[in-house]
FIPAGU-330644 format. One record per residue: residue in one letter; chain; x, y, z of N, C-alpha, C, O in turn. Coordinates in pm, whole numbers, plus 50000, padded with zeros to 5 digits. Each point is the difference from the previous one (the first is absolute). Example, Ala and Ser with C-alpha at 12.3 -4.5 7.8 and 13.67 -1.06 7.14 Angstrom:
// FIPAGU-330644
A_A_51319_49431_50780_49911_50119_50000_50090_50120_50000_50104_49998_50066;
S_A_49861_50107_49862_50082_50119_50006_49923_50109_50073_50051_50111_50017;
//
This chain:
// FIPAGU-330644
X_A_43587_60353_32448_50093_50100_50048_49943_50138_49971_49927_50015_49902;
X_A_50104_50089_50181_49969_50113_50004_50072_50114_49897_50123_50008_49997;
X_A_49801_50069_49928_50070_50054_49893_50168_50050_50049_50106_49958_49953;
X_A_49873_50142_50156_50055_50066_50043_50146_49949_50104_50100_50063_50037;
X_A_49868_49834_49978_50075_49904_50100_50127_49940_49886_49989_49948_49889;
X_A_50150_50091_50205_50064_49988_49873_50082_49836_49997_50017_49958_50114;
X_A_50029_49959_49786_49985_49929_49945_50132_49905_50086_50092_49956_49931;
X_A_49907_50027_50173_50124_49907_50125_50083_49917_49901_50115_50008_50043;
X_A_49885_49915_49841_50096_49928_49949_50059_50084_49919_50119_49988_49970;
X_A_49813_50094_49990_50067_50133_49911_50061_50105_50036_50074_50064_49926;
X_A_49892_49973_50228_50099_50062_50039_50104_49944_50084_50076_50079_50054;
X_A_49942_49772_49971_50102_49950_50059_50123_49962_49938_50115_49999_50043;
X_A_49814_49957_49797_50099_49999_49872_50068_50081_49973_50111_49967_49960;
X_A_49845_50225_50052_50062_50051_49985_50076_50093_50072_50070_50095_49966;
X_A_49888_49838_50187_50119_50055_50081_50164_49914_50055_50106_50031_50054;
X_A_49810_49816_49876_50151_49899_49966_50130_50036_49875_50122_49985_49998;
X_A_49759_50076_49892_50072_50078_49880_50097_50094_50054_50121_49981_50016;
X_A_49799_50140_50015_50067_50088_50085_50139_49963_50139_50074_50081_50055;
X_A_49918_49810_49960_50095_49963_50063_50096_49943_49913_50117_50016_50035;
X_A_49858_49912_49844_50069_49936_49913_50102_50127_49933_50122_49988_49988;
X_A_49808_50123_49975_50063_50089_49942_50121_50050_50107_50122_49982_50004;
X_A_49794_50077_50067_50181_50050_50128_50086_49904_50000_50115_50017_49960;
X_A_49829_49840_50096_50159_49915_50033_50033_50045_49815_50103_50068_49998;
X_A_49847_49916_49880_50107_50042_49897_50081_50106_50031_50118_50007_49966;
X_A_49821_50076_50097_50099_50167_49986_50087_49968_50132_50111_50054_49998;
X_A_49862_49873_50110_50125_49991_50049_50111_49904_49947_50114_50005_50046;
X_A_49838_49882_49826_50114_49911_49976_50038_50060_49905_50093_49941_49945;
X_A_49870_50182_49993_50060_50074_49853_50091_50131_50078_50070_50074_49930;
X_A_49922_49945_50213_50098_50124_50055_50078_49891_50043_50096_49998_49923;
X_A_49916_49912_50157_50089_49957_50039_50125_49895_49935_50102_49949_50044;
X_A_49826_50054_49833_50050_49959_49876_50109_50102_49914_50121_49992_49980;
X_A_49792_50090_49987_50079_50089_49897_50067_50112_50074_50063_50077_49927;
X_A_49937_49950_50202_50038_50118_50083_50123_49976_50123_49970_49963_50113;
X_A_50145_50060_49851_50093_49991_50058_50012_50071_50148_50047_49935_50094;
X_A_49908_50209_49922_49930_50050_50119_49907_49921_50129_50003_50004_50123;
X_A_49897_49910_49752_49925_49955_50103_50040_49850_50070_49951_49933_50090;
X_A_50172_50051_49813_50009_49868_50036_50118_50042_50172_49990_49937_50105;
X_A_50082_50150_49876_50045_50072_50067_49940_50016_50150_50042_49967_50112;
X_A_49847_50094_49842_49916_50053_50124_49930_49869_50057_49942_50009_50108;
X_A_50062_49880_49829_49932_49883_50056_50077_49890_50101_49963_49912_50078;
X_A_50166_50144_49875_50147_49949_50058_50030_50043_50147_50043_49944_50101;
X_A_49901_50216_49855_50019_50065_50155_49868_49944_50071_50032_49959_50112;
X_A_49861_50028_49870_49865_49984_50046_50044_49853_50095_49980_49974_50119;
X_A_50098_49938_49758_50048_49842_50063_50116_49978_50188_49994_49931_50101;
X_A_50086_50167_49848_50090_50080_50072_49955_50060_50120_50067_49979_50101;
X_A_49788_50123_49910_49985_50019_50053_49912_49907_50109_49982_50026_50119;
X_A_49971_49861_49808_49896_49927_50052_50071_49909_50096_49935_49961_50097;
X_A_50212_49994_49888_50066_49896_50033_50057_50098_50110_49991_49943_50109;
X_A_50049_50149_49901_50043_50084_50076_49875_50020_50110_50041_49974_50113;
X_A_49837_50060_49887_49906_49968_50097_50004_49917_50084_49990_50026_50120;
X_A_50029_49834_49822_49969_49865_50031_50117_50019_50079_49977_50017_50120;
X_A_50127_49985_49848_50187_50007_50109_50008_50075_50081_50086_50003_50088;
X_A_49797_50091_49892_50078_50115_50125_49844_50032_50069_49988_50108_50057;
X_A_49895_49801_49938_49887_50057_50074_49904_50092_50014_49942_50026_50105;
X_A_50041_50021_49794_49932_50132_49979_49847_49991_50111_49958_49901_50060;
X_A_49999_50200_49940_49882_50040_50086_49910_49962_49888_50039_49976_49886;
X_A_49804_50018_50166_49929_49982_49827_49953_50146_49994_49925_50025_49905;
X_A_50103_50071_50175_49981_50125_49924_50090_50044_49899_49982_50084_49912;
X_A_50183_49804_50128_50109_50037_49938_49937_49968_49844_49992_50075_49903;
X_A_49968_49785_50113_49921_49872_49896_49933_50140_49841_50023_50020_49881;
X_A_49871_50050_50253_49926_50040_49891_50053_50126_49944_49992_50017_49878;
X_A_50054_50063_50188_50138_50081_49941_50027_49979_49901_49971_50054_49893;
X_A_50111_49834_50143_50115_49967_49872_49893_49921_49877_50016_50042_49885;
X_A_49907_49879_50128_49853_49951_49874_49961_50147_49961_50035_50029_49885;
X_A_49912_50054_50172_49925_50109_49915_50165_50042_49928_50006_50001_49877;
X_A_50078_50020_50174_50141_50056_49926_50021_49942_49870_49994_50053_49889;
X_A_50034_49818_50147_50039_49946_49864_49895_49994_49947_50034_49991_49882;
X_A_49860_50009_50119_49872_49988_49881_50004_50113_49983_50013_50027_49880;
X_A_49982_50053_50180_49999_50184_49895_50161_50034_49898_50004_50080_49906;
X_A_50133_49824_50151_50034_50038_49868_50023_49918_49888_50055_50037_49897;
X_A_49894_49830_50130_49955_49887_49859_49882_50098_49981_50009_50040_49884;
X_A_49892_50014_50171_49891_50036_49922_50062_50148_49942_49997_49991_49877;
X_A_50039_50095_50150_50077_50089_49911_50044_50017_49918_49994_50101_49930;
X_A_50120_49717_50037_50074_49976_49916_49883_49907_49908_50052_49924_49919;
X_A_49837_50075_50085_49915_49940_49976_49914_50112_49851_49987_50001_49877;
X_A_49974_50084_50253_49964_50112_49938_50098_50087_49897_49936_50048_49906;
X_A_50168_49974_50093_50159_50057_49936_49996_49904_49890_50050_50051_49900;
X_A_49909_49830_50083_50010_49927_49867_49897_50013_49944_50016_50027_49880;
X_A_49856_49965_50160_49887_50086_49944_50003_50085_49915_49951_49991_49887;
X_A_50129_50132_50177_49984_50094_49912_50103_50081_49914_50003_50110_49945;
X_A_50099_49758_50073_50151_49998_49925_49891_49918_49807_49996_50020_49879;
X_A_49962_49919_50193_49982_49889_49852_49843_50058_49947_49940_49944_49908;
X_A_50001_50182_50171_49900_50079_49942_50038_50093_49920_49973_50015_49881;
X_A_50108_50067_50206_50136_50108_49876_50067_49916_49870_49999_50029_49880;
X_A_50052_49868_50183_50042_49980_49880_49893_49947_49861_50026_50022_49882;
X_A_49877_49921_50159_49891_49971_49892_49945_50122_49966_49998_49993_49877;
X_A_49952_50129_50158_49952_50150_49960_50125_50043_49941_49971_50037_49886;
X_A_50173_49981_50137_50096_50119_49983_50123_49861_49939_50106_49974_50057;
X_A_49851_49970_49839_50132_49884_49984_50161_50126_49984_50105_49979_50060;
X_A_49871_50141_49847_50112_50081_49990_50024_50113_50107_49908_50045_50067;
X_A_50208_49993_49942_50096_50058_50099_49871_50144_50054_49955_50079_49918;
X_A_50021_49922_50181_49921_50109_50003_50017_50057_50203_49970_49927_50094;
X_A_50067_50170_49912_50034_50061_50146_49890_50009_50069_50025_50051_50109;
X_A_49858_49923_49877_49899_49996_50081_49982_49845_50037_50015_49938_50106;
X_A_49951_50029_49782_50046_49809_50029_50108_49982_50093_49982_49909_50081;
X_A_50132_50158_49928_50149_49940_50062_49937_50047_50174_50014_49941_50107;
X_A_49922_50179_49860_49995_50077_50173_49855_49921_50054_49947_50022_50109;
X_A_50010_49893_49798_49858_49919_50086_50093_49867_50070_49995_49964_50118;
X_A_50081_49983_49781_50110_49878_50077_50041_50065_50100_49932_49991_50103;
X_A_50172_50081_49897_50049_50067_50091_49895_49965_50179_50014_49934_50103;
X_A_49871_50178_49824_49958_50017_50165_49938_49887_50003_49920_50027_50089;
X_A_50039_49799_49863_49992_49925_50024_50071_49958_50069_49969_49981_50117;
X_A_50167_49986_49828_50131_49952_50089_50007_50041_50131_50038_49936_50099;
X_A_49911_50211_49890_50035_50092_50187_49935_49934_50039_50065_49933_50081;
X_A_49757_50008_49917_49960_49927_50076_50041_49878_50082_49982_49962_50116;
X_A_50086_49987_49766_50096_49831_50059_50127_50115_50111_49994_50011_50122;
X_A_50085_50040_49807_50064_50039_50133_49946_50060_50127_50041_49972_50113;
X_A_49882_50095_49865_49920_50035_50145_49949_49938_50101_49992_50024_50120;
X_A_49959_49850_49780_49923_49895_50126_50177_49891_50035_50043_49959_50108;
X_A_50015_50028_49758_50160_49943_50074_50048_50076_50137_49984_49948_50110;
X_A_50076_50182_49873_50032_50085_50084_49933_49952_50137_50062_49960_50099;
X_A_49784_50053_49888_49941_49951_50136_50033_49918_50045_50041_49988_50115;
X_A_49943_49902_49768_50018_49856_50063_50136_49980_50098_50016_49968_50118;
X_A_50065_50064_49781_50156_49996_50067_50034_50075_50166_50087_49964_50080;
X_A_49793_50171_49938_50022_49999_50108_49908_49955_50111_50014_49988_50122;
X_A_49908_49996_49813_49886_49846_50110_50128_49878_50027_50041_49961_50109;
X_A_49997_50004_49780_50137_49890_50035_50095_50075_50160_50014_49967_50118;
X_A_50032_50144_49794_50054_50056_50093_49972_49964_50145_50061_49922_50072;
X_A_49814_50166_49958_49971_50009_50171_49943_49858_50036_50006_49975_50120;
X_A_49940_49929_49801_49933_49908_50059_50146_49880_50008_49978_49923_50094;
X_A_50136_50050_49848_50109_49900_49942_50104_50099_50084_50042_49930_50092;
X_A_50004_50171_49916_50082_50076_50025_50076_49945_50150_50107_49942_50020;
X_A_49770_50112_50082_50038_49968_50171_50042_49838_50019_50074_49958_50089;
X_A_49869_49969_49818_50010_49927_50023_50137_49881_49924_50066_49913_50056;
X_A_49934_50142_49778_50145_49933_49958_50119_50075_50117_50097_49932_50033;
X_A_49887_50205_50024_50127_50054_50053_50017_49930_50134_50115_49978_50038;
X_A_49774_49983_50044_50039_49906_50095_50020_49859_49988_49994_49917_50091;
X_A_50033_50061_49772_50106_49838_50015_50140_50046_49998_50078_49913_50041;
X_A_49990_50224_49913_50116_50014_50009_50018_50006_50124_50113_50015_50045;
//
C-alpha cells in the first residue's frame, strides 16, 4: 500500500462510528426533549396529511426540507442549551440571552413551517368543507 493512500477499512469504520454517534443524539433529543418530541408529532401529522390529501412532490420536498430544518433547529437549540449549561451551571444573563436566541431559532423555522402547512394544507382542508 501506498504511504499516502488512505487506509479504506479505517475510514469506513469511522464513518459507521460517526453514524453511530448521531443516531445517539437523535435518540437522546427525542428522548429527553419534550419540544422535539412535539415537533416529530407534527412532522407525523404532517406526513399522513400528504398521503390524504395528495400533495405535489414539490409539495413533498417543501414540506421534507421544512420539517428537517425545524427538528434540526430544535436539534441545534439543545446543543447549545446543554453547552450553556455545562460552561455557566449558575444564574448568569448572558447565558439566559444565548438560550433565548437559541429558542428564536426553533420558533422561526416553526413559524415557517406552520405557514408552508398553511398554503400547501390550507386550499385544500377548506375544500372538503
Amino acid at each position: 500500500m501506498i504511504k499516502n493512500e488512505p487506509d479504506q477499512k479505517n475510514s469506513t469504520q469511522k464513518r459507521l462510528v460517526s453514524f453511530r454517534y448521531a443516531f445517539n443524539g437523535i435518540w437522546y433529543l427525542f428522548k429527553t426533549q419534550p419540544n422535539a418530541r412535539i415537533h416529530l408529532l407534527a412532522a407525523v401529522v404532517v406526513i399522513a396529511l400528504g398521503f390524504c390529501l395528495s400533495v405535489s412532490q414539490t409539495e413533498w420536498l417543501i414540506l421534507v426540507i421544512t420539517m428537517g430544518s425545524v427538528i434540526a433547529a430544535e436539534t441545534v437549540n439543545t446543543s447549545i442549551e446543554l453547552l450553556v449549561d455545562k460552561i455557566s451551571p449558575g444564574y448568569d444573563p448572558v447565558a439566559g440571552r444565548i438560550k433565548d436566541l437559541g429558542a428564536a431559532s426553533v420558533l422561526f423555522t416553526a413559524i415557517a413551517a406552520a405557514v408552508v402547512g398553511i398554503v400547501i394544507f390550507g386550499p385544500r382542508l377548506w375544500g372538503l368543507w
